[in-house]
Each structure stands twice: as structure tokens, then as C-alpha cells.
C-alpha positions in Angstrom: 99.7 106.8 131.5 102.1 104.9 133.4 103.8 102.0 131.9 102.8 98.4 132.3 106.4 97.7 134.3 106.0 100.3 136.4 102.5 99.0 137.4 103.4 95.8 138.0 105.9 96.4 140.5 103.0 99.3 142.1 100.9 95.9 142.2 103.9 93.7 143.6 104.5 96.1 146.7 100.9 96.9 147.4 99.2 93.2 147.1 100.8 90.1 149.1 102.9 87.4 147.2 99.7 85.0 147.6 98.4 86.8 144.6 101.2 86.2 142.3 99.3 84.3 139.8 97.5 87.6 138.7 99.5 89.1 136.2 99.0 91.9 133.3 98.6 90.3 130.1 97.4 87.3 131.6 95.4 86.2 128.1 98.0 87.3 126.0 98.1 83.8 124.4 94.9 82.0 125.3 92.8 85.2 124.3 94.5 88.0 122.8 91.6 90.4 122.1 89.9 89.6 125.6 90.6 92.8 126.9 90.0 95.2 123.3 86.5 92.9 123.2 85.5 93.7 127.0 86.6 97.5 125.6 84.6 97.8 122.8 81.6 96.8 124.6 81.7 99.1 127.4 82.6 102.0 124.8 79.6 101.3 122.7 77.1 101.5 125.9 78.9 104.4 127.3 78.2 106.7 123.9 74.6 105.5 124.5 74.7 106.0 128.3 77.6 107.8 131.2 76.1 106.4 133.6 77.4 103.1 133.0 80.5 104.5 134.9 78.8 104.9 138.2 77.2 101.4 137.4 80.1 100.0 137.5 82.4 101.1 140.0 79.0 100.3 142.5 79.0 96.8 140.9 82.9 95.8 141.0 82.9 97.6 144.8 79.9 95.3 146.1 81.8 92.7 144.4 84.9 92.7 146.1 84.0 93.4 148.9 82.0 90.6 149.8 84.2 87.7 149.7 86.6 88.9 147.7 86.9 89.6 143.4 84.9 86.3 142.6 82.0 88.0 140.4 79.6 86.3 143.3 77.6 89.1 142.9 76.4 88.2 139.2 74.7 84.9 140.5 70.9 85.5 139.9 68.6 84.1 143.1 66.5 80.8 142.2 63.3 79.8 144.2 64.8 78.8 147.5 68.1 80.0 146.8 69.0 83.5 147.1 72.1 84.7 146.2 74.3 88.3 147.2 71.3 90.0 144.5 68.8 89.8 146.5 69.8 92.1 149.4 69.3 95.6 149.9 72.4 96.8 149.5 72.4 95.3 145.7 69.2 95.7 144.7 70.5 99.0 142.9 73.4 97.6 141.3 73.1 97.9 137.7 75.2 97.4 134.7 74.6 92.8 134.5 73.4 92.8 130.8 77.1 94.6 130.1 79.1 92.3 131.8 76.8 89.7 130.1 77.3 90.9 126.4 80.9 91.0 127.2 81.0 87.2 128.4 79.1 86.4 125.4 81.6 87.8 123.2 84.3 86.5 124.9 82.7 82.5 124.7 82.7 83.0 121.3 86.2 83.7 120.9 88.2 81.7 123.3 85.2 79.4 125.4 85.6 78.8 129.1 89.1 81.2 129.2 87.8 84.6 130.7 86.3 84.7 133.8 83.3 86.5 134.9 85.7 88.6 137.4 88.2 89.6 135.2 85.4 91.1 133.0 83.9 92.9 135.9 87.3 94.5 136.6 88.3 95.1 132.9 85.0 96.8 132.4 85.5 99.2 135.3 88.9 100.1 134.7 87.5 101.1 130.8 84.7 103.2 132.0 86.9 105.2 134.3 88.9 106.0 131.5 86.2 106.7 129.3 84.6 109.0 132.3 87.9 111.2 132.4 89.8 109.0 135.1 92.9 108.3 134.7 94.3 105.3 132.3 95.7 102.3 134.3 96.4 98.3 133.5 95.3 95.8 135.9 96.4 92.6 136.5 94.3 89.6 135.4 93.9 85.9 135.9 90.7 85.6 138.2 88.8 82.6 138.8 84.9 82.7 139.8 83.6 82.0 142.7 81.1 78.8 143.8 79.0 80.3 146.4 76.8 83.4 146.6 74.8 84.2 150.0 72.4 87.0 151.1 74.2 85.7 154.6 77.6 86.7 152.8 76.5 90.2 152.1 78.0 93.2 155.2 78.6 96.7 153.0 78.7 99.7 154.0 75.5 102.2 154.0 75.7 106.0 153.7 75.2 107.3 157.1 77.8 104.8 158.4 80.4 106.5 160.6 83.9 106.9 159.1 85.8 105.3 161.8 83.6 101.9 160.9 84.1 102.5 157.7 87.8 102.7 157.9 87.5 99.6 160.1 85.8 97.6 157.0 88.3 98.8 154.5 91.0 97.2 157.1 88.8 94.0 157.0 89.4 94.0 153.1 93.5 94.7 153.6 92.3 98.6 152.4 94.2 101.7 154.5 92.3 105.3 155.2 94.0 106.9 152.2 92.1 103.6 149.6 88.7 104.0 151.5 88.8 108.1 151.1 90.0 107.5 147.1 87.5 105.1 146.9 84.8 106.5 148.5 85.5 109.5 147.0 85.9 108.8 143.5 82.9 106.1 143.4 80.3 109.1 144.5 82.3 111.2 141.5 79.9 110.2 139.1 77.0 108.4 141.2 73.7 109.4 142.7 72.2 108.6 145.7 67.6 108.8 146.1 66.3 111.5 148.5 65.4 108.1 151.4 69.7 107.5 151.7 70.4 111.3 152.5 67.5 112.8 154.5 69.3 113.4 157.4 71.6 115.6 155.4 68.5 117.9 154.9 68.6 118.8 158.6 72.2 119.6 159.2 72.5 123.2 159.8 76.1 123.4 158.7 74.9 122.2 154.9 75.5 124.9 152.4 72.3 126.9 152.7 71.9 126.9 148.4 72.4 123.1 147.9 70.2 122.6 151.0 67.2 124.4 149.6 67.6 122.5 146.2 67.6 119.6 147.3 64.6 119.9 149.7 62.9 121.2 147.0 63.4 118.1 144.7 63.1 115.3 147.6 59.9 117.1 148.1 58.5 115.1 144.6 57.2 111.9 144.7 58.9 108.5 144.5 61.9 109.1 146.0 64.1 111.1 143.5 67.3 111.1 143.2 70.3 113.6 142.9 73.9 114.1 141.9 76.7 113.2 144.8 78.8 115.6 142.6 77.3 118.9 141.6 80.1 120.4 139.9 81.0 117.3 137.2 78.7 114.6 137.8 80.3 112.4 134.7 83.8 113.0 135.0 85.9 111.0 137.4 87.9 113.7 139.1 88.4 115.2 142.3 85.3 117.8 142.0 83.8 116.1 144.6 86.4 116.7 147.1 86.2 120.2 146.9 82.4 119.9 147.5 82.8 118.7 150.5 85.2 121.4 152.0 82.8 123.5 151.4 80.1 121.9 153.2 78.3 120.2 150.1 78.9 116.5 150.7 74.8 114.8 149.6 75.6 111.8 151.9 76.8 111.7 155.7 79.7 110.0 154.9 81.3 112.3 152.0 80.7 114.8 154.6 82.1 113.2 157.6 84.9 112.1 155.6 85.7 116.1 155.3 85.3 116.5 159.1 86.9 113.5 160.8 90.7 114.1 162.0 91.5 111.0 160.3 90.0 111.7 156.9 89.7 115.7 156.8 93.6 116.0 155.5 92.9 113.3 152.5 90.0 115.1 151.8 92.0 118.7 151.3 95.0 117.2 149.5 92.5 115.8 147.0 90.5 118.7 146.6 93.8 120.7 146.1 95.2 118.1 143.4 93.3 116.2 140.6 97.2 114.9 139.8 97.6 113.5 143.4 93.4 112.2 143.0 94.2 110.2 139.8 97.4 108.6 140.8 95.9 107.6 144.1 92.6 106.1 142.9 94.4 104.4 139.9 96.6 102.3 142.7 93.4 101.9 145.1 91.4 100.6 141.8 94.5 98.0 141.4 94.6 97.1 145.1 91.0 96.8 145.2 90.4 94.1 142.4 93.3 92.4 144.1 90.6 91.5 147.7 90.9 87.4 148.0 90.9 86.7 144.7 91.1 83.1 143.4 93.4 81.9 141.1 95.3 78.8 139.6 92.7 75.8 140.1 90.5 77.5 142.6 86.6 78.6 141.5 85.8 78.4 138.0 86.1 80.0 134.6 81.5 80.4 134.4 80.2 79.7 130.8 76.9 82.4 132.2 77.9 84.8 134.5 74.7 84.8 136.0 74.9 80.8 137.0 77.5 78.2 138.1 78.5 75.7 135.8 76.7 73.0 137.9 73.8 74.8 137.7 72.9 75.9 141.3 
């Protein structure tokens, strides 16, 4: 595990200076068991349930990436006004009630100190661990955000083609190498329903076993769904990588990712290196949370995640 000084000068040269308010250890005084009580929560589910890994890496991506590491994601809609939920894109993100237990918790301990956003990202950096990822600190010191649109909401879907996706991931300050760890490592332990990969099924140049599997499952009713990793669909590793050279990739863009001249060399150094995988996606992880964040007076600290203070 690398040290908490040598990750905070990782985080100084990879986010600007306009972030310098996030630092590691940032409730060291005003709530010094914030992180070990975020911890404890997500270790209890995760004996119950894995999953919860895939859960949230989907939840803390869809985050961020839609204006920024606020938590405007965990705003639930009201009659008349939507919020980032009630798209399609998040109407599979999962994971709420943990991030809620968590906050509750953490309101009992220190009130009004932890934001929503911090626990999103503490949360995710725990169940990557607890998956088999590697160990890494993150900085903290988030504010929430005050606004949560449908309108607001522009991510990524599977069959999207990799040089728009590397053109998004430049939107968010991410490079080619963070969107292929990202990508990559997210779809480690996730699964995707037969209706996101069916145009997979007719690709000749899919490996002929995995093809007539998995037209044999989508074949059931009510859209079933299927490991993006067949090899270690738990663990948080570079498994997935290797897939893909072989032509195994479930969704178009784990595959294109392996056949795209500007993706197809991250791909095979990944696949040849879980060392070089977990270094990588431990730094894109840090980066990540780091997406126009809001800090000092900005946002809020929300007492419910799920609702701004004022109540809208």
C-alpha cells in the first residue's frame, strides 16, 4: 500500500491547484472515526453481498461525471421535479440505502460535518479493497451539491465509440490511459442485461464458446443479465483485460477498447500486468473523485443525502 505522503504528492501533480482544499485526513479533528464508520458499513454489506462493489463504482462514476463529485446523483425526484435519478442511464444505479446508513452513522457522531460526497467516494475506495483492488487513501473535504437535473445528465452508453468516449473523459480533465483503467476495471466486477449487448451476439469475430453461451441465456425471458468478466467476476483485477484480447469483451466498448489504435496497447499492457492494472486504477480512482469538486463555502454539508437542506 503506498504511503499517505507519497499519495498526496500523486494527487498534487495529477489534480490542478484549484483543488487544494481536499486533503487526506481532512476529519481528522472534526470527525475522527468518519472514515473507520463509512468502513464498517460497507464491510458489513459486502459479507452479505459482492456486488456492492460493482454498485458502487457505477454509482460514484455517474456521480462525477455529471457535474462533478457533488453526490447530485443521490437527490431523489419529487412530483414536478426530477432529479439526475430519474434518467435512463441511472435507473440501474444501486447501492443509495449504503451510502444512506453510512450518513446516518455519521449524523450521529459529528452532525452536519461529512458530506454526502465524501461518503460516496470513501465507500468506493473500501469496496475496491474489499473486492481484491488495490488499497489507496483519497483525499477528502467535499461539499454537496444544490442542483440535480435530468437536463444535467450526458454518460456514456455501451455501444459508444471509443474515440467519443475518450473525447468525454477529456471533457471531465480524464486522459486515454484513466478512461481504459476506468472502463476497464468498473466492468471487472459488473454485469451488463442481454438489451445493452445484443449487437455483440452478431459479431463474427466474438469467441465462438462465449458467443453460444450467451445466446443461449439472452434467449430467457426478461432480459437476463451476464458477467462483463468471465474469468473473476468479484475480484477487481485485470482478468478482464485479458478477455478482451482474446475476443471476449460482453459490451462493444470493452471490445473496441482492445481494437482501437489508441486503446489496443493499454489494453495489452494491462492484461500482461495486474501490478501495472492496480497502480494505474488506484491513481485514476484518486483523479476521478477529484472532477469539479466543491469545497471551502461552496454547496453544502446535506443532513439526508437523498434531499437538500432547503428541502427542494
Amino acid at each position: 500500500m503506498r504511503s499517505i505522503t507519497a499519495l498526496f504528492f500523486l494527487f498534487c501533480f495529477l489534480v490542478p491547484s484549484s483543488f487544494a482544499q481536499l486533503r487526506f485526513g481532512f476529519y481528522g479533528r472534526s470527525c475522527p472515526r468518519a472514515e473507520s464508520i463509512v468502513a464498517n458499513v460497507v464491510a458489513n454489506r459486502f459479507r452479505r453481498d459482492r456486488s456492492i462493489t460493482a454498485a458502487l463504482l457505477r454509482m460514484q462514476f455517474h456521480d462525477c461525471f455529471v457535474r462533478g463529485c457533488d453526490a447530485s446523483l443521490l437527490i431523489d425526484p419529487r412530483p414536478g421535479r426530477p432529479s439526475e435519478k430519474s434518467t435512463g442511464p441511472n435507473a440501474s444505479v444501486r447501492g443509495y440505502e449504503i451510502i444512506d446508513e453510512a450518513k446516518r452513522l455519521l449524523e450521529a457522531a459529528c452532525p452536519r460535518t461529512v458530506s454526502c460526497s465524501d461518503i460516496v467516494t470513501l465507500a468506493t475506495r473500501d469496496s475496491v479493497a474489499l473486492a481484491g483492488g488495490p488499497r489507496f487513501s483519497v483525499p477528502t473535504g467535499r461539499r454537496d451539491g444544490l442542483r440535480s437535473s435530468p437536463n444535467d445528465v450526458n454518460l456514456p452508453g455501451p455501444t459508444i465509440p471509443v474515440a467519443a468516449s475518450i473525447n468525454l473523459f477529456a471533457a471531465q480533465g480524464m486522459n486515454t490511459n484513466d478512461m481504459v483503467t476506468l472502463i476497464g476495471g468498473g466492468h471487472s466486477v459488473g454485469v451488463a442485461h442481454c438489451s445493452l449487448f445484443r449487437d455483440r451476439l452478431n459479431d463474427p469475430a466474438m469467441e465462438r464458446t462465449l458467443n453460444a453461451r450467451l445466446r443461449n441465456t439472452c434467449r430467457a425471458p426478461n432480459d437476463p443479465s451476464v458477467f462483463l468478466d468471465q474469468r473473476t467476476p468479484f475480484i477487481v483485477d485485470n482478468a478482464i483485460y485479458g478477455e478482451i484480447r482474446r475476443q471476449r469483451g460482453i459490451l462493444r466498448i470493452d471490445q473496441n477498447m482492445g481494437l482501437d489504435r489508441s486503446t489496443r496497447g493499454i489494453v495489452s499492457s494491462f492484461a500482461s500486468s495486474n501490478v501495472l492494472f492496480r497502480q494505474r486504477f488506484a491513481q485514476a480512482m484518486v483523479k476521478m473523485g477529484t472532477i469539479k469538486v466543491l469545497t471551502g463555502r461552496s454547496g453544502e454539508i446535506r443532513r439526508n443525502c437523498r434531499v437538500f437542506n432547503n428541502g427542494r
